[in-house]
N, C-alpha and C positions, 0 to 999 in steps of 0.2 A: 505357458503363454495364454494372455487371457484370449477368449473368443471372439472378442471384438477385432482383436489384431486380427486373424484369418480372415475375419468377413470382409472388414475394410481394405484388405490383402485380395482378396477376388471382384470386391464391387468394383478397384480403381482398374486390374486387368480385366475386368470385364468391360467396360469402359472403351481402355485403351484399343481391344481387339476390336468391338465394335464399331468404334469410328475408324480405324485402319480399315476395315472391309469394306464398310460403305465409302470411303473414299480411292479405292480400288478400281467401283464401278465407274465413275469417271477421270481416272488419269489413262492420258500416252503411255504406252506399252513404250519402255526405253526410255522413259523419262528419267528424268533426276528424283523430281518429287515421288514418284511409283516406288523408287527403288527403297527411297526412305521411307515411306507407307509402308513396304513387306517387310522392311527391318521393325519397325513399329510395330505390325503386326504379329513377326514372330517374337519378340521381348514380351508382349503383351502375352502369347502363350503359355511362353516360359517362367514368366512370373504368376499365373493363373496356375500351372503345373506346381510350382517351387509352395505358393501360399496354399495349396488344397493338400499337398503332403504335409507338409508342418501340420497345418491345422486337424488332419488326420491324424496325425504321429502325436501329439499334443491332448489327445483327448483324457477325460483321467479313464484308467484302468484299473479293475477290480486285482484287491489284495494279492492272489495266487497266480495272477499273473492273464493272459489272453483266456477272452469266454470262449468255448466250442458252439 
């Protein structure tokens, strides 16, 4: 996978998480909208988690296998 897919993989969850939290600070506790802010916010995790593994797992690696 080239490199740019991971970055553009964490710049758009990085994004997502950030506007999720700052719109946190101002909703109703038991809102509607709140509720889909923390669902927002944790996808925006999980896709931050999901692109930083790939792009980890994706790096190239030397012939004989993992460096010590």
């Amino acid at each position: 996978m080239p490199p740019e897919f991971g970055r553009m993989g964490l710049q758009i969850a990085t994004w997502i998480v950030l506007v999720a939290a700052g719109l946190l600070l101002f909703l109703e506790p038991g809102s509607a909208e709140r509720v889909v802010t923390q669902v927002s916010l944790l996808l925006g995790l999980v896709m931050g988690a999901v692109a930083w593994f790939i792009a980890r797992g994706s790096r190239d690696r030397p012939i004989g296998g993992r460096q010590k």
